[in-house]
N, C-alpha and C positions, 0 to 999 in steps of 0.2 A: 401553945394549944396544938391537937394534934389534927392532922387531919383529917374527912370521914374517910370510912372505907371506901375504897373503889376496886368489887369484885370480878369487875371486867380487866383490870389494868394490863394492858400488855396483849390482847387479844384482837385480831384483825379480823372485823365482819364484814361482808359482803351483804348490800342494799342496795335490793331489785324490788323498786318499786314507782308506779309511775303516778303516784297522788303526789301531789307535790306537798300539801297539806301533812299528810300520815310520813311523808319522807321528812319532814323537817321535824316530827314528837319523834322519833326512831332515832334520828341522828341524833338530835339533841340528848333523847334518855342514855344510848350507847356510850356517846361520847363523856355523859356527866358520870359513867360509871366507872370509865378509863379506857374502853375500847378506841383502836382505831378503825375508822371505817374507809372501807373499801370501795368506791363509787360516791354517794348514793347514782345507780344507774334506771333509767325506766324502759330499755329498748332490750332486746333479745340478744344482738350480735356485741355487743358492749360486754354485757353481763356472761356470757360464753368464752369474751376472751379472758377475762379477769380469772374467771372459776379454771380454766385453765393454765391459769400463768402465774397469778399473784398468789404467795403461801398468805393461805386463809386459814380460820380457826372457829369458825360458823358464816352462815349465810340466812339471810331474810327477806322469802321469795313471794312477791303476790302473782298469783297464776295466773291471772290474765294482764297480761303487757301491752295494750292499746290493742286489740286484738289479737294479738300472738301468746302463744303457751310459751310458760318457763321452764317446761319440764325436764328439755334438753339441758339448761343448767342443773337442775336436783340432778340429772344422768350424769352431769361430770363431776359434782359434788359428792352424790353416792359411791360413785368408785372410789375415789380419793376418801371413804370415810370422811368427809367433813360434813360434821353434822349443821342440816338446815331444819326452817321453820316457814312452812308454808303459809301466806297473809291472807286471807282472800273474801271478798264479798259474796263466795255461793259455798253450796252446803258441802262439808268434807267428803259426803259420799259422790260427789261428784270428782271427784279426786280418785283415777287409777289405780288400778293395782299395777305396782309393788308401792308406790306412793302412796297410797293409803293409811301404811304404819308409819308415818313422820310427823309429826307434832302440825297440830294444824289450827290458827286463833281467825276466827271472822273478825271482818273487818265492821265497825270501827273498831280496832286492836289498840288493847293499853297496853306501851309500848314493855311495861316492867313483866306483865304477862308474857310478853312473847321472849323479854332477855330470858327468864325463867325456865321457859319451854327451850331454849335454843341450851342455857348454861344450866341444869339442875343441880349441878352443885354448887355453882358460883352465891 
C-alpha cells in the first residue's frame, strides 16, 4: 500500500508563536505533511536568531509575541525572500506597510489554511 502524499516533505518551517495550544495544531499539521519545523519558538530574540541562521523554506509568524512585534523577523525573512504567513488575532489592516501584502490568517487559524497560504502550490 502506498503512502499518502506529503506535499510539504523536505521543507524547513519556521514557528513563531506563543499559544501553545495553536503551536501544537501548526506543528502537528506541518509535520503530518512532511515538513520540518524549525523552533516551534514564542519570544522575539529566539526567532531572529533562527530567521538568521537556519536555511528555511517558510515561516509562521503571529505578530504579537507576549507583547513584542515579529516584524523584525518578516524584515530578515523578507530580505532572504523566504516567504511567511503572518498568524494573528487583530485585523490585517493593522498590519504595516510593506507587511500588508503577506498572506495574513486570524487566529483561530486552521492550520491547512495557513500551510496553503505559506505553500500555494504545495
Amino acid at each position: 500500500m502506498n503512502a499518502p502524499p506529503r506535499p510539504l516533505e523536505g521543507r524547513r518551517v519556521l514557528i513563531v508563536e506563543d499559544d501553545y495550544f495553536l503551536v501544537r495544531v501548526l506543528v502537528d499539521h506541518f509535520r503530518s505533511q512532511g515538513a520540518q519545523i524549525a523552533g516551534p519558538v514564542a519570544r522575539l530574540q529566539p526567532a531572529l536568531q533562527i530567521a538568521r541562521t537556519e536555511a528555511l523554506d517558510g515561516a509562521v509568524l503571529d505578530v504579537d509575541l507576549q507583547g513584542q512585534c515579529s516584524l523584525p523577523v518578516a524584515a530578515v525573512l523578507a530580505e532572504q525572500d523566504i516567504p511567511f504567513v503572518f498568524v494573528t488575532g487583530y485585523d490585517r489592516t493593522s498590519l504595516p506597510e510593506p507587511y500588508a501584502k503577506y498572506p495574513c490568517c486570524q487566529k483561530p487559524a486552521d492550520p491547512s489554511v495557513v500551510a496553503r497560504k505559506l505553500f500555494p502550490e504545495a
